[in-house]
C-alpha positions in Angstrom: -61.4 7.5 -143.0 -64.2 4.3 -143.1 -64.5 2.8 -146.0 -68.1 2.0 -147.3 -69.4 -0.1 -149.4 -71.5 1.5 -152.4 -75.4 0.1 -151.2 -76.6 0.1 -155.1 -74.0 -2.6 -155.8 -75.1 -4.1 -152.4 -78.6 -4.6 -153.5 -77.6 -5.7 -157.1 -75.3 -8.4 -155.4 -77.9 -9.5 -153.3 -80.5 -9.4 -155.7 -78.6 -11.7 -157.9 -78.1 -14.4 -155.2 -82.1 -14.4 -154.8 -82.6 -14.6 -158.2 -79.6 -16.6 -159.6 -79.9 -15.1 -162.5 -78.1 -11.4 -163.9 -81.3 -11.4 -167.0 -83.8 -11.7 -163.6 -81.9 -9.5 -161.6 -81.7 -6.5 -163.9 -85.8 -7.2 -165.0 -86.1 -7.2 -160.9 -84.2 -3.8 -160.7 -85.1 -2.4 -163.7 -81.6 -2.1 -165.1 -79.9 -3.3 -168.2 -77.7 -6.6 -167.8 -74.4 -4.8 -168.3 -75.2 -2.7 -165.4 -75.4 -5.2 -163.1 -72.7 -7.1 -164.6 -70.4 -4.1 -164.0 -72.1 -3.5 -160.3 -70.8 -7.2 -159.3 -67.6 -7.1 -161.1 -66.9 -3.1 -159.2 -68.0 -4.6 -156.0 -65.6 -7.5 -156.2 -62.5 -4.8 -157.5 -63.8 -2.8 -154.5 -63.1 -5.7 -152.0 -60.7 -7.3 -153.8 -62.2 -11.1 -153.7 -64.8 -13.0 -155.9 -68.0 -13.4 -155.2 -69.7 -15.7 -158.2 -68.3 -17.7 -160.8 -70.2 -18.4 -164.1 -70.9 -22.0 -165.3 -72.3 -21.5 -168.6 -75.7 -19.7 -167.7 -75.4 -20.9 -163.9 -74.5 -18.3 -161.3 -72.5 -20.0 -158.2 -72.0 -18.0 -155.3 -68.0 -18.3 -153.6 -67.5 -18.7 -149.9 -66.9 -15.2 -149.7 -70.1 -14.0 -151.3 -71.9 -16.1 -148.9 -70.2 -14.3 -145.4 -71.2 -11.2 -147.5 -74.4 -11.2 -148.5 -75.7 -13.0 -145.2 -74.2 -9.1 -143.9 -75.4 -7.2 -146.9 -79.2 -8.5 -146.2 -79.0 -7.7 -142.6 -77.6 -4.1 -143.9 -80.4 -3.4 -146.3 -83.0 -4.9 -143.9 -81.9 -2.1 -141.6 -81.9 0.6 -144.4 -84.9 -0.8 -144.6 -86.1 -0.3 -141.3 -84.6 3.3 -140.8 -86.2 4.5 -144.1 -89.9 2.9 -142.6 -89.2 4.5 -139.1 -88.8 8.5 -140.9 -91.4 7.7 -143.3 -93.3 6.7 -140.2 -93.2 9.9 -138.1 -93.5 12.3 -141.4 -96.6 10.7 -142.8 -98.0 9.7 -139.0 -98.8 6.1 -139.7 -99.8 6.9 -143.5 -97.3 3.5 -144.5 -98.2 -0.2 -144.8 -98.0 -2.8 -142.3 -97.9 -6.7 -143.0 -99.4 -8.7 -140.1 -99.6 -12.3 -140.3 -101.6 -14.8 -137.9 -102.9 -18.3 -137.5 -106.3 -18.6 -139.0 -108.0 -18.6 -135.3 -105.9 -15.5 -134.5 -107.7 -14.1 -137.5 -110.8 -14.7 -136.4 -110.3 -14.6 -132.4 -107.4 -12.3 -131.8 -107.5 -9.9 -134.9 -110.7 -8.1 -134.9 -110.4 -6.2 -131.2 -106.9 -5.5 -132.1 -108.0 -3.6 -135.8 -110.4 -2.2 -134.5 -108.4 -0.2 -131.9 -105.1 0.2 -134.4 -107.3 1.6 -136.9 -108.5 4.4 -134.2 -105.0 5.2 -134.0 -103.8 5.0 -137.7 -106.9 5.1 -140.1 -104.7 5.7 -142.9 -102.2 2.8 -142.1 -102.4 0.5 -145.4 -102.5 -3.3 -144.0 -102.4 -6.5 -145.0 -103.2 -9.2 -143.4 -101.6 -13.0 -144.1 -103.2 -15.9 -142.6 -100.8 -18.9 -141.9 -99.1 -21.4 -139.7 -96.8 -20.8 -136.9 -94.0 -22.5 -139.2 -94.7 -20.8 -142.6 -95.1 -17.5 -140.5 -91.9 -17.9 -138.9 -90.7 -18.3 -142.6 -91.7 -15.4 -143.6 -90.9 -13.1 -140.3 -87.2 -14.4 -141.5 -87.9 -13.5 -145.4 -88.7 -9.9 -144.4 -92.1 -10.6 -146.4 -94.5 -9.3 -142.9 -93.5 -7.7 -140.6 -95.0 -8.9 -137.4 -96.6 -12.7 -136.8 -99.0 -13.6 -134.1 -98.0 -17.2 -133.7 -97.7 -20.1 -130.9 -93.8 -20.1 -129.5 -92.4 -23.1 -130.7 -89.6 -22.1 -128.0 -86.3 -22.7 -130.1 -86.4 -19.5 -133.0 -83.1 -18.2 -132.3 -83.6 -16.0 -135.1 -86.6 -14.2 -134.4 -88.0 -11.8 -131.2 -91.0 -13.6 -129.9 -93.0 -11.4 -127.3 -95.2 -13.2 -125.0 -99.0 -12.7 -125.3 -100.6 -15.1 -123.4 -100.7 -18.8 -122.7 -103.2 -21.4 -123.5 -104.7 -25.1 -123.3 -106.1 -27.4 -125.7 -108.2 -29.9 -124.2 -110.3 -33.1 -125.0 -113.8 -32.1 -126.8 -116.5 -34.1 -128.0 -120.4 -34.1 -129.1 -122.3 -34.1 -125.7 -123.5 -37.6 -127.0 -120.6 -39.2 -127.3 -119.5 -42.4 -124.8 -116.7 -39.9 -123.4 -119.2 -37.3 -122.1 -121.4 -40.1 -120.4 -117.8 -41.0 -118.5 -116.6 -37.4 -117.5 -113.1 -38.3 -117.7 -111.4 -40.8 -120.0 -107.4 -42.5 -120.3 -105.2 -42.0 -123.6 -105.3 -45.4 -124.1 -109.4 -44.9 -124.9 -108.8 -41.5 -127.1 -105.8 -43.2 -129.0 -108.8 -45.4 -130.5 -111.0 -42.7 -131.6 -111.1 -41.1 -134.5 -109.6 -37.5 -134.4 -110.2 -34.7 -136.3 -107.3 -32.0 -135.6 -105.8 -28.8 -137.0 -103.3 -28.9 -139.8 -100.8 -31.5 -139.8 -97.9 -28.5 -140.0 -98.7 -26.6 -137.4 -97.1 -26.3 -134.4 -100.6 -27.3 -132.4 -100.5 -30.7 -134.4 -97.0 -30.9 -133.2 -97.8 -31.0 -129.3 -101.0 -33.1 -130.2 -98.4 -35.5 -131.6 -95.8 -35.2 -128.8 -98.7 -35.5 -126.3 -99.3 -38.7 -127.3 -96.1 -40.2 -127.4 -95.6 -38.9 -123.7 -98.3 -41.9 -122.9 -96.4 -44.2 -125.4 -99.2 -43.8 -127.7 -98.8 -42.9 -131.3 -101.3 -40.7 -133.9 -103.2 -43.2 -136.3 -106.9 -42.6 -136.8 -107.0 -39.1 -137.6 -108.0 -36.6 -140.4 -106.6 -33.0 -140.5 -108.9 -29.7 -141.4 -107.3 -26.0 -141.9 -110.6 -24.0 -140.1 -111.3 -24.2 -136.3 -114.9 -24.1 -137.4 -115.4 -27.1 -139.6 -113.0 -29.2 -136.9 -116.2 -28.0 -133.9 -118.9 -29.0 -136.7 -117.7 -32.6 -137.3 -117.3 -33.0 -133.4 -120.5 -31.7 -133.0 -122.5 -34.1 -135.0 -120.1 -37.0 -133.3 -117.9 -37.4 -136.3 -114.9 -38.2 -133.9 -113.2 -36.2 -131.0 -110.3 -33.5 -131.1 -108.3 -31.7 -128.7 -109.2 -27.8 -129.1 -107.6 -24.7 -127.0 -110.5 -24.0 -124.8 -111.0 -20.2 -125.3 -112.4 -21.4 -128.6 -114.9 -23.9 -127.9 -116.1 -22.0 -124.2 -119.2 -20.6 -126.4 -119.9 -24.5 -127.7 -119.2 -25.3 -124.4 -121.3 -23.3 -122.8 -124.7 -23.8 -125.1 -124.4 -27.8 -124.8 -123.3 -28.3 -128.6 -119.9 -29.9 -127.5 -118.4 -31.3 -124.6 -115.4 -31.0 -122.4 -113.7 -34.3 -121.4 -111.1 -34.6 -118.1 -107.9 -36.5 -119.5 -106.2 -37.1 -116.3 -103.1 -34.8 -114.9 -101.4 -33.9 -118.1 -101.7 -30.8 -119.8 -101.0 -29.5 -123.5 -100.4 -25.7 -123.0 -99.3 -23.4 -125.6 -97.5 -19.8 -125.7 -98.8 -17.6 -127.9 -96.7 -14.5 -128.8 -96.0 -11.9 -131.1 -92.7 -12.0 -133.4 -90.3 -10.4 -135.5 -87.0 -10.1 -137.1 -84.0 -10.2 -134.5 -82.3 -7.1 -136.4 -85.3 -5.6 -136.8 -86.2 -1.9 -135.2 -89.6 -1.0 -134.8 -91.5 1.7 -136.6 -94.0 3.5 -134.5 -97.1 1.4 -136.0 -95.5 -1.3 -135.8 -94.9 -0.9 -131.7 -98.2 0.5 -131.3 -99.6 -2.9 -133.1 -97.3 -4.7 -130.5 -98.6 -2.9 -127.6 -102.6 -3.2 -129.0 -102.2 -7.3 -129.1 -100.4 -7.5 -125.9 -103.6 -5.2 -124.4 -106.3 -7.4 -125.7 -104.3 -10.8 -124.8 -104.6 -9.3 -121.2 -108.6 -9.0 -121.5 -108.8 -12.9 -123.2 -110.2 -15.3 -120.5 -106.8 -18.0 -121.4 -105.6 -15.8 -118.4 -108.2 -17.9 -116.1 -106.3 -21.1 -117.3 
């Protein structure tokens, strides 16, 4: 006969090592103290080892509480999961999804996508997070979304990335600028203009950053904006230069309001994909979500790059 482990005193456990606290824990879980007192001390009589040990008010977790918990989240993910997956097919697509995305994706990505999800599921409750590839990635591994359109940083062992499409961010400036007179420029000449690029924590800052110091060249004169938007307004009216992927300047591009600048044979490409947790299954809005971005990525014009 298996023996199981009772999934109430599971979640009380792990609760209490978020929380670090039994007075949080039982307000979390809407129980008294004593009950979750009792839930610990069972669960440690059930497997016959200790789990925390009490400093005064402090809560420290034992070696062993650590193996267990890191298998008691994965456990409760995936109760998690199963109970979204039959809620799923009962109330067809009547749940919540959480969807995060770069603020670009957002604006870019996003709106084709909806549009089309909400033709399948109109009564699909969602949510939408806007973020950087690192704090998404965060969150993927939290369990607080459930998918992430984000750039690959190419080493999440932890998470499921599935490719969407790939991109490059090239040299823009204001069609007055000396650079657009030139037609193509050296690194040495952009290391000495001012640039105006995307949040310093993102992952496209990152290769900007790594870019450089392939030429030996370091970041210096720069300033860092969260919208796509403002960074294309500043270059427009010549406040400095920035490197931007070029699906999202090809309409400033096109008009004449900014300009596209040759920087020799090197290239900053990205990989844009669509994540989630390693351990976790997909509902069936969440696959259909999958397969919807994976269907516009293939209509974006990055696939001319």
């Amino acid at each position: 006969m298996i023996e199981t482990i009772d999934s109430r005193q599971l979640l009380a456990f792990c609760t209490l090592v978020q929380t670090g606290s039994f007075t949080e824990t039982a307000r979390e879980l809407n129980l008294t103290q004593s009950a979750i007192s009792h839930s610990v001390k069972n669960l440690e009589e059930d497997l016959r080892c200790q789990l925390v040990t009490r400093t005064g008010r402090k809560i420290h977790i034992t070696d062993d509480g650590e193996e267990l918990y890191r298998d008691a989240q994965a456990i409760l993910n995936q109760m998690e999961s199963a109970r979204g997956r039959i809620q799923d097919r009962a109330n067809l697509g009547r749940g919540k999804l959480r969807i995060g995305a770069s603020t670009t994706a957002c604006q870019c990505i996003l709106p084709n996508v909806l549009r089309e999800f909400n033709e399948c599921f109109p009564d699909c409750i969602l949510s939408i997070v806007p973020a950087d590839t690192p704090a998404l990635l965060g969150m993927i591994r939290r369990h607080e979304i459930d998918l992430a359109i984000v750039v690959d940083p190419g080493n999440s062992k932890d998470v499921t990335i599935k490719p969407l499409f790939s991109d490059e961010l090239v040299l823009v400036t204001s069609p007055i600028h000396v650079f657009a007179q030139q037609g193509s420029v050296k690194m040495e000449q952009i290391a000495k203009e001012r640039l105006v690029l995307y949040n310093k924590s993102s992952h496209t800052f990152g290769l900007i950053q790594q870019f450089f110091r392939q030429s030996k060249l370091a970041l210096q004169n720069y300033i860092e904006l969260g919208s796509m938007e403002a960074i294309k307004e500043l270059i427009a009216i010549n406040y400095g230069v920035s490197f931007l992927a070029s699906w999202v300047v090809e309409n400033e591009v096109n008009r004449g309001s900014l300009a596209r600048i040759q920087v020799g044979r090197h290239r900053i490409h990205r990989e844009w994909g669509i994540c989630y947790a390693n351990e976790k299954k997909l509902s069936i809005t969440e696959e259909t979500f999958l397969g919807i971005c994976e269907s516009v990525a293939h209509t974006m014009p990055t696939g001319q790059l």
